[in-house]
C-alpha positions in Angstrom: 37.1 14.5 175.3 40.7 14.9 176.4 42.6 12.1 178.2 46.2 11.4 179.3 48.7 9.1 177.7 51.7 7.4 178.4 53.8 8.3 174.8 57.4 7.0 174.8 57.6 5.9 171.2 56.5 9.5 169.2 59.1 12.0 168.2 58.6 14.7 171.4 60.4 17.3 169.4 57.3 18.1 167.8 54.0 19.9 169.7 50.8 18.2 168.0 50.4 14.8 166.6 47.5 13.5 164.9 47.2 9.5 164.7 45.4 8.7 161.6 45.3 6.0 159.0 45.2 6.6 155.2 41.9 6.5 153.3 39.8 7.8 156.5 37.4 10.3 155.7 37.1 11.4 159.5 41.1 11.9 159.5 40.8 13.9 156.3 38.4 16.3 158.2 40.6 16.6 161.2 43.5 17.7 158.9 41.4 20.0 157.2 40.5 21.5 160.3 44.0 21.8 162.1 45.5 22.7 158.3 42.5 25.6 158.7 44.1 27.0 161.9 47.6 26.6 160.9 48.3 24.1 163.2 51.5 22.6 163.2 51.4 19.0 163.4 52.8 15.5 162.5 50.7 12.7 161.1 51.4 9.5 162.8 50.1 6.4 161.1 48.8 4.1 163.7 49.3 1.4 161.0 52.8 1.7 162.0 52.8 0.6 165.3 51.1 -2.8 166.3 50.6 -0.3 170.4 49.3 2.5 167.9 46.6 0.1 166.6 45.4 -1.1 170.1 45.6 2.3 171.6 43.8 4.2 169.2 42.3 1.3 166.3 38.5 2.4 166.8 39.4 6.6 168.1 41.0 8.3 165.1 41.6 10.9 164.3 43.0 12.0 168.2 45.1 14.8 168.6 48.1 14.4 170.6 49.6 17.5 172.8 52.9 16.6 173.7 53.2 19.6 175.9 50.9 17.6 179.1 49.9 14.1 176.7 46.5 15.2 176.7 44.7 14.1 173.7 41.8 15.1 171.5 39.6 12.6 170.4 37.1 12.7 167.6 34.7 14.3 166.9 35.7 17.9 168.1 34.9 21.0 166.2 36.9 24.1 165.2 36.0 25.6 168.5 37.3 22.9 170.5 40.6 22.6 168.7 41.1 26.3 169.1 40.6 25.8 172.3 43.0 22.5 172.3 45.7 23.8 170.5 45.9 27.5 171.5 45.3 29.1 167.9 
């Protein structure tokens, strides 16, 4: 499911970013997937960021699009992130 977010605090020079947190097996798979298309991304910690935690604590992996702030959240399959990302 894609939804809209305000994102102020994330570097915008970049087109994809995928909030994760280390050691989560979901986040691994949505790497593997986006590292499977070629995907450039970012990885954004949401350990980082005290908003990051309450805006995303119980969704990662999501996938940011910086182009409109739409956002991918978990799970989504290879079909939908071709469709997501454009690849």
């Amino acid at each position: 499911m894609s939804k809209r977010v305000d994102q102020q605090s994330v570097n915008a020079d970049q087109t994809f970013i995928l909030f994760h947190t280390e050691a989560c097996h979901l986040c691994e798979q949505a790497q593997a997937l986006l590292d499977s298309l070629s995907v450039a991304y970012t990885r954004e910690d949401i350990c980082d960021s005290d908003t990051f935690v309450e805006r995303y604590g119980i969704r990662i992996p999501v996938l940011l699009r910086q182009q409109d702030q739409l956002e991918l959240d978990w799970p989504f399959d290879i079909a939908q992130l071709k469709e997501f990302t454009g690849a």
